[in-house]
N, C-alpha and C positions, 0 to 999 in steps of 0.2 A: 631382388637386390640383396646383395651379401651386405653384412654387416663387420668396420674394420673398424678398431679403435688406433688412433694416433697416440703414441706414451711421450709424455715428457717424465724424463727420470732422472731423480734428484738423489743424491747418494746421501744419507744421514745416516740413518736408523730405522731397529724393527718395531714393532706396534703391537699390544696385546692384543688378545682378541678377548679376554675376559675384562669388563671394565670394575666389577666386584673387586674382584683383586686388587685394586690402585685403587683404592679407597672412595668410589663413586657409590653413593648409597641410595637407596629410592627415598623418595619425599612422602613420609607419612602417609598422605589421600592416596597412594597408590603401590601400597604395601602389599595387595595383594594379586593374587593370579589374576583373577576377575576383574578385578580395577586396572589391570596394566592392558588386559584384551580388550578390554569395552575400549580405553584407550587409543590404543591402536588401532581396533575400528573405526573410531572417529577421523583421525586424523590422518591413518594409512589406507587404509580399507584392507580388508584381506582379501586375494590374489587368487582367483583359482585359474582351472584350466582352459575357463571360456574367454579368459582376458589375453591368453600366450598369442602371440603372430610369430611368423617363420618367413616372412615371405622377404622382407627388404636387409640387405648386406649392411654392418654398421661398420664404421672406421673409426679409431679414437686414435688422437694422438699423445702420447710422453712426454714428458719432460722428467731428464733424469740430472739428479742434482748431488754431487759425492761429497761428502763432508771429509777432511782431514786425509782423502787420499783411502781411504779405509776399505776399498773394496778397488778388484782391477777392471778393468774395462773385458777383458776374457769372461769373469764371472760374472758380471753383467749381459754379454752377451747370450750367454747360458740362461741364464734366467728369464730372457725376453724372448729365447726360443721357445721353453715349455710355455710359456704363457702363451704366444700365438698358437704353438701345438694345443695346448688346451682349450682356446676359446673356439679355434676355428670350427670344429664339428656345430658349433651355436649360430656360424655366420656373424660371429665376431671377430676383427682384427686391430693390430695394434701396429701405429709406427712414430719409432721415436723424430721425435721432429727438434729437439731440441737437448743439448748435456752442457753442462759447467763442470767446475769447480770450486770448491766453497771451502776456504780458509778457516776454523773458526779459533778464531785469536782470544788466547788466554778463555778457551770455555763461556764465550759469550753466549752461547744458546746452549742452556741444560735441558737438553733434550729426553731427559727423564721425568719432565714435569712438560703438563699441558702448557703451561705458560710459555715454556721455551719451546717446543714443539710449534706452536704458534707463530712467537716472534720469528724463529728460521724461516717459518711458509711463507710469513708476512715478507719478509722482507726479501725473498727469493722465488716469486710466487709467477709463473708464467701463464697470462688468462687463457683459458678456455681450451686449457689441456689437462690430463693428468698427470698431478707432481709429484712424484718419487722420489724419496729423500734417504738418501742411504747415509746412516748415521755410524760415529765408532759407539755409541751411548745410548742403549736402549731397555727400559724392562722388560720387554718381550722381542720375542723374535720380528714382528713386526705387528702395526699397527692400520686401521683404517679407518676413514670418517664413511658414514652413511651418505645416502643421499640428503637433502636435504630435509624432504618432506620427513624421508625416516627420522631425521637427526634432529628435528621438531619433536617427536614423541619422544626422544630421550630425554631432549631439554624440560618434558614436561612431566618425565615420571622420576628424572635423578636429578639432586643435587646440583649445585649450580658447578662445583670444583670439578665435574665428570662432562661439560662440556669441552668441544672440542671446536674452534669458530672458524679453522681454515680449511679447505678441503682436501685434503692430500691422502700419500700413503708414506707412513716410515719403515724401513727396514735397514737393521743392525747388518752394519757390513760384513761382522765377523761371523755371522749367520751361518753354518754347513749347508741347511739345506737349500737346492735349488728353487725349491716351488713357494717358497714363502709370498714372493711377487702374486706367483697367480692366486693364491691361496686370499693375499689379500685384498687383492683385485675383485674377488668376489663379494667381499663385506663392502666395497665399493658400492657395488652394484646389488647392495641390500640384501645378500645371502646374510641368514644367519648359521651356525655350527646344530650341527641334526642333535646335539645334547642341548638346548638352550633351556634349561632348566630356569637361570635367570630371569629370560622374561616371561615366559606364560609355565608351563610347567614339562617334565616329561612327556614323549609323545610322537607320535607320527601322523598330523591330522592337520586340517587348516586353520585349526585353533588353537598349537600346542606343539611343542618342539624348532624345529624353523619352517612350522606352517605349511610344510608341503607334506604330499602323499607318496611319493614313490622315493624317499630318502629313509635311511633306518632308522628305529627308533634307539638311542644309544644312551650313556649316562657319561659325565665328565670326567668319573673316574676310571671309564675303559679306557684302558693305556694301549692303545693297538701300536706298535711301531712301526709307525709309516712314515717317519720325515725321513730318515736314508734308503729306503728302498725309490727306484724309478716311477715319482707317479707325478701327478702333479698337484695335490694338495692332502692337507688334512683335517680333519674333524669331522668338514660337511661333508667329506669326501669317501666316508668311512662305508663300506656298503655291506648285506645280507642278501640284496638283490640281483640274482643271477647274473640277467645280462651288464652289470655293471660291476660286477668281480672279476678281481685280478688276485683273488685268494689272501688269504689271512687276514681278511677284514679289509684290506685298504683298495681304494679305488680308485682306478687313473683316469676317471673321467668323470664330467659333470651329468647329471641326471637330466633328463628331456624338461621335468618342471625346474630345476635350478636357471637350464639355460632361459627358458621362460620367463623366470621370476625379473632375471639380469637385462634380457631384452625390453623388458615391460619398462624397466626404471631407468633403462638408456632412452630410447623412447620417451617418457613421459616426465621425465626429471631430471636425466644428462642429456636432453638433445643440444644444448650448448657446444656439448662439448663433441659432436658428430662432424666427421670431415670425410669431403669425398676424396675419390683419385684421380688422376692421370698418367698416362703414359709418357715419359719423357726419350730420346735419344738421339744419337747424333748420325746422320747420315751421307754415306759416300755413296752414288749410283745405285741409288733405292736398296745399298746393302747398310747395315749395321757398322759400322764405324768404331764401334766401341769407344772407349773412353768413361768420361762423367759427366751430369749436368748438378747443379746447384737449384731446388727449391727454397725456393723463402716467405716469409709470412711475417712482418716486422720483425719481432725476436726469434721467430722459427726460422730452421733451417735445414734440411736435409741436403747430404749429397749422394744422390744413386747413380748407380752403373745403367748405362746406354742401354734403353731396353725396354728398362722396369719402369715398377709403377713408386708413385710420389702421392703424399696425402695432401689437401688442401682442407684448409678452414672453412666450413661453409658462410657465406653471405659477404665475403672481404675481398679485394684485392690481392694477388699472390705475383711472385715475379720467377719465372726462369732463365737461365742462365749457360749456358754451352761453357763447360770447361777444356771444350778442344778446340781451340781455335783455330790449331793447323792440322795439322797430319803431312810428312814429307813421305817420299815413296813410297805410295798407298800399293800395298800388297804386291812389294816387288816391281812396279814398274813402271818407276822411274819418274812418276806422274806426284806434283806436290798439289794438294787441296787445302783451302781456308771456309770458313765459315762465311754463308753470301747473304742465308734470309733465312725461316721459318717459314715450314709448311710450305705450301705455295703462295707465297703473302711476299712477295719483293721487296714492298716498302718497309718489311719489318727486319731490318739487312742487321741489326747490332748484334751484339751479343746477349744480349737482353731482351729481355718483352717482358709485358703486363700480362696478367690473366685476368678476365674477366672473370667475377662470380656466375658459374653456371658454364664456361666456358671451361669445358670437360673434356677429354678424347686425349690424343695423340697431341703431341708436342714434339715436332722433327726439329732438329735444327739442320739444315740442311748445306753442305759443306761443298765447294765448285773450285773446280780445276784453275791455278793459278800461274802464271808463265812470266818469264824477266821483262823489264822493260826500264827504261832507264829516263833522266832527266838530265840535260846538259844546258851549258851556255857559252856563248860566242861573243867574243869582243874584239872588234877591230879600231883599230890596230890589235895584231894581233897579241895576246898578255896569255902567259899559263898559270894557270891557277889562282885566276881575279878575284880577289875577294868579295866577292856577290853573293848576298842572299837573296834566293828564291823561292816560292813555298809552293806547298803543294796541297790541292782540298782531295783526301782520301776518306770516304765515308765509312770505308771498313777498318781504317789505320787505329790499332789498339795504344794510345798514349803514356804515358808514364805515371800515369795516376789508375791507368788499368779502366779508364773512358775512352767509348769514341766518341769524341767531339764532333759536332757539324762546323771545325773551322779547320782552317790552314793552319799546318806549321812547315818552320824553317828548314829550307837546306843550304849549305856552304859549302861541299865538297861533291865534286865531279868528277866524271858523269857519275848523277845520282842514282843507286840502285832502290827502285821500291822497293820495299819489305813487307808496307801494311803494320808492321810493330816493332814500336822506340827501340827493343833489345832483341831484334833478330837483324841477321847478316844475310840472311837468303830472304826468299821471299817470290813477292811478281804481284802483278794485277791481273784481273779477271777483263777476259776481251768480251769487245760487243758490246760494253754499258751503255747502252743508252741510244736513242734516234736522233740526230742534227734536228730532224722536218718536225719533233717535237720531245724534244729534251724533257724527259722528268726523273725525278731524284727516285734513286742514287747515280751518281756518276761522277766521275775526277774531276777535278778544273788543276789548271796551274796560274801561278799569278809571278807576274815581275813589276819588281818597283819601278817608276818613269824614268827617276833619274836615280843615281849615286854615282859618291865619290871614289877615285881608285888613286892610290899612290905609285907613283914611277920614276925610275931612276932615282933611286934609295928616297928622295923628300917633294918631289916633284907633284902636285894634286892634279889631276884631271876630272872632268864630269863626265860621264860614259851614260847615254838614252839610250831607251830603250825604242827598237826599231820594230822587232815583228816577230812570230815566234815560226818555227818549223818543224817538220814530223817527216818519219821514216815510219810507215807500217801505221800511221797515227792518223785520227781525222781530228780538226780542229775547228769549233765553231766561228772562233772571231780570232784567226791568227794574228792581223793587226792590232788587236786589242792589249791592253798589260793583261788583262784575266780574261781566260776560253776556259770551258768546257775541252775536254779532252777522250776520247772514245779510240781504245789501245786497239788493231784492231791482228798484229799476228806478235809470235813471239819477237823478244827482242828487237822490240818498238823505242823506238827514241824520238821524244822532243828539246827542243832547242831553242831558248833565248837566247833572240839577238840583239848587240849593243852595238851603238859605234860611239867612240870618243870622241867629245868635244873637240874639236879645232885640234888632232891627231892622224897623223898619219903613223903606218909604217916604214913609208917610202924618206928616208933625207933629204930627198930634193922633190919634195913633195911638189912643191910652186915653183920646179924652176925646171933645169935642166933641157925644155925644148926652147927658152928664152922668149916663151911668150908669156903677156902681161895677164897675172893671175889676179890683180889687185887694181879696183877703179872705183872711181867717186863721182856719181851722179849730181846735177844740178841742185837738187836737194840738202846736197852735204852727206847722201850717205854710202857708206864704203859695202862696196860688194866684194866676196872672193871667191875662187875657187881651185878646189885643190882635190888630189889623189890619193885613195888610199886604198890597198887592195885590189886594185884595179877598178874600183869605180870612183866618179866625180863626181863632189859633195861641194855644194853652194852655200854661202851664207853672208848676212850681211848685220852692217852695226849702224846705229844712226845716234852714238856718242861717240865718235873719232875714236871705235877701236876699242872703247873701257869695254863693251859687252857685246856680244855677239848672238844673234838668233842661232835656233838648232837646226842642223845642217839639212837642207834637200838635198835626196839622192837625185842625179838629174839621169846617171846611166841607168842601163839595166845592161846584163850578161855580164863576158868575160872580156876581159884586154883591154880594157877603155884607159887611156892613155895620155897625157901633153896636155891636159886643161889650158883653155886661155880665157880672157873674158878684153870687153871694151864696154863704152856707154856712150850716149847720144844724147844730152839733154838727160833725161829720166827715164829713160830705155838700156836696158840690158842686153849685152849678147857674149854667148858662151859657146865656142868651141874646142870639140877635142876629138882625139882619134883613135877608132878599135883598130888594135892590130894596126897592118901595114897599108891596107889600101883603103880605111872606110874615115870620114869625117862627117862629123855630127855636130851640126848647129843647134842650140835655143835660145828664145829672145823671151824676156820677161816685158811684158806692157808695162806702164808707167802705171805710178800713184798706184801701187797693185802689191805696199810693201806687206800688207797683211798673211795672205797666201805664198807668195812669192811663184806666180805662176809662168813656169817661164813654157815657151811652145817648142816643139821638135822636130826637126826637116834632118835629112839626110841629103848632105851635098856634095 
């Protein structure tokens, strides 16, 4: 397994590397070489070469945090190249998972004292990454905390003022050199400088210098110039040892024991801070799609390009994200695709998903051809442009808040074009969702309200019910019903809600015109009618003299139905009328049968 580090990078400031200098002094009981080693053997252990592994890949993430504007995001970028160049030969990698911005108003963090260095990490501090604080105010080019264990032995051989309590790295934004990141990266990860005369003495040995063997033995006062030449670090960096010479003393790579030292203490005292990966991307017809996805991790967030890989925090919940929702004329031909599901996982149709911890690998989002289809409504008498709303359940429909919801929303203007999302004008649905003989989600439904009101002839109220719905190209599960399920199944497919108006016709002489009696009053006292509208014949009846009326029976079915009449008999109903020129059509309603109103049909 490689090893990758995720960076959070925080833009402040740089950090010494000598803590002598800034006025950190040792504590008497440990004044000397011997007292500072026994020391650190207690508390660190010394590190040799039977402790190093190679074997598993680390990932750490960034968090980079810019103080005042004080460094650009270009040189930034620069800086978190050589640092991955650097570490990778170690099966170390870094990705930044997280950047701000950081105001600091009238000099509230002087970040040239530990105190303020603290309160900025404090109060800008992203767990379980590393924070990067690029500052415009710094005494040194940059600065590093130890591990912890290490940063135990400092607490215990200096000074209480030479503590440092938050863990981060600062770097001075005004900085030249590029490698100060990786350089301090290293003190992170418990490198000390191959002069550390400080803490144990002179030296090249596991007891003496920074504790390793294959680094040079050097003194503080070699001035080799290596921070503008192309390397990646300096001090520990400094080499005599052939295969790590790039001449003149300076060396552009870590030594087999540094990488060692760093693995050991990412391992055993930053695994915290260890994040695995995945591969994220979008895809059309098992090709690459391009675009972006969005990782995230509560305050973490990455956006990479279709393809690549994305770090995750180990042991937590993580969420991905498809940032291409559509794509319209995928490569020329003519063909538009949306986003349908993930992987091959149907039911994971959002644009979103969770990641399981441990749920690692390939992350597709997978994107299916979409084609027109429309939603309309009918209201007879016929009305254009009735004010009706209708909705519609789209489980891929991206809403105005940038959710898809599992509910309906409204439409009012017809015929309605699906889209799938609040602010596009094109669009379509995906055909085939779903099986009638066992329907499970995802899939469309439409819904129409029972009843509403319409206005006519400028102040005029009508109620217009709702009758049944219909489909061109469409299959529908309960077309009788206000809400079906709906399965689109060729391009430009259309369904249709139908109304008919309350006690409305088209026709003016709706009840009259053949002079037979549309209007009769059973024994009971109650009034039956029947009239025409559109060419079919719609019954109803009221039993308050006429203040209300039930909603109407269609009593036809086809075209041309014609001259309604009705009569009664005691509490018997009978209604005729006629198709066309040579057909008449009786039905008789039974008595005491006002609940249904069932009336019977002969052809005579």
């Amino acid at each position: 397994m490689n090893i990758r580090f995720v960076i959070v990078v925080v833009f402040l400031f740089d950090l010494s590397s000598s803590l002598m200098a800034f006025g950190c002094n040792f504590k008497s009981e440990y004044g000397t070489v011997e007292a500072r080693e026994n020391k650190y053997g207690e508390l660190v252990g010394f590190i040799d070469t039977d402790q190093f592994e190679y074997d598993d890949d680390y990932v750490l993430g960034i968090a980079i945090h810019v103080i005042d504007e004080c460094i650009s995001d270009e040189k930034i970028n620069e800086h978190i190249e050589i640092l991955k160049n650097g570490f990778n030969p170690g099966k170390i990698d870094f990705y930044v998972v997280y950047k701000d911005a950081i105001e600091n108003t009238i000099g509230a963090y002087d970040t040239d004292t530990i105190v303020g260095k603290d309160e900025l990490a404090g109060d800008y501090n992203i767990d379980n990454v590393i924070n990067v604080y690029y500052v415009p105010d710094l005494e040194a080019r940059g600065i590093s905390t130890f591990s912890d264990k290490q940063q135990t032995w400092y607490n215990e051989i200096y000074e209480i003022d030479c503590n440092r309590t938050k863990q981060s790295i600062f770097i001075r934004g005004s900085n030249k050199s590029t490698t100060t990141l990786a350089h301090e990266m290293g003190h992170f990860f418990d490198l000390f400088h191959v002069y550390e005369e400080i803490f144990f003495g002179p030296g090249n040995s596991w007891s003496d210098g920074d504790l390793l063997m294959d680094t040079p033995q050097a003194l503080e006062t070699d001035n080799y110039d290596c921070v503008n030449t192309d390397i990646l670090s300096r001090n520990f960096m400094r080499a005599s040892i052939p295969e790590y010479d790039e001449g003149d003393d300076c060396r552009s790579k870590f030594s087999y024991q540094q990488f060692g030292r760093m693995r050991y203490t990412i391992k055993n005292y930053r695994a915290d801070y260890l994040f695995d990966t995945i591969t994220v991307a979008n895809i059309i017809n098992q090709q690459n799609s391009l675009g972006q996805l969005m990782v995230y991790q509560g305050a973490l967030s990455q956006t990479v390009e279709s393809g690549d890989e994305a770090a995750l925090l180990r042991g937590t919940n993580a969420g991905v994200r498809t940032l291409q929702e559509r794509v319209y004329n995928w490569n020329g031909s003519s063909e538009d695709y949306k986003h349908h599901h993930w992987n091959s996982d149907k039911t994971k149709f959002k644009l979103s998903k969770t990641i399981s911890p441990g749920e690692l690998g390939i992350h597709n989002a997978q994107l299916t051809k979409i084609v027109p289809a429309t939603v309309s409504i009918e209201v007879q008498p016929y009305l254009e442009n009735p004010d009706i709303s209708l909705e519609i359940l789209d489980p891929w429909h991206v809403h105005e808040n940038g959710v898809q919801e599992d509910d309906y929303y409204s439409i009012s203007v017809y015929p309605f074009n699906i889209t799938g999302h609040y602010n596009e004008t094109e669009g379509g649905v995906f055909l085939d969702q779903g099986d009638l003989a066992n329907l499970q989600p995802p899939y469309y439904s439409v819904n129409a309200p029972e009843v509403q009101t319409l206005t006519v002839h400028g102040d005029q109220e009508i109620l217009v019910y709702f009758r049944n719905w219909s489909a061109t190209d469409a299959d529908l599960q309960h077309p009788e019903q206000n809400e079906t399920p709906v399965i689109f199944r060729q391009p430009n497919a259309s369904v249709t809600a139908n109304y008919k108006g309350h006690m409305a016709s088209g026709n003016e002489r709706a009840s009259g015109y053949n002079n037979g009696r549309v209007l009769t009053k059973t024994s009971d006292g109650t009034l039956h009618l029947v009239y025409e509208d559109n060419n079919e014949i719609y019954y109803a009846a009221s039993t308050d003299n006429g203040g209300e009326w039930t909603d109407e029976v269609e009593l036809s079915t086809g075209n041309d139905n014609i001259n309604p009449s009705i009569a009664s008999l005691g509490n018997s109903v009978f209604v005729t009328w006629g198709i066309g020129d040579h057909e008449i059509w009786f039905r008789q309603k039974k008595e005491n049968d006002l609940s249904q109103y069932n009336l019977f049909v002969h052809k005579i």
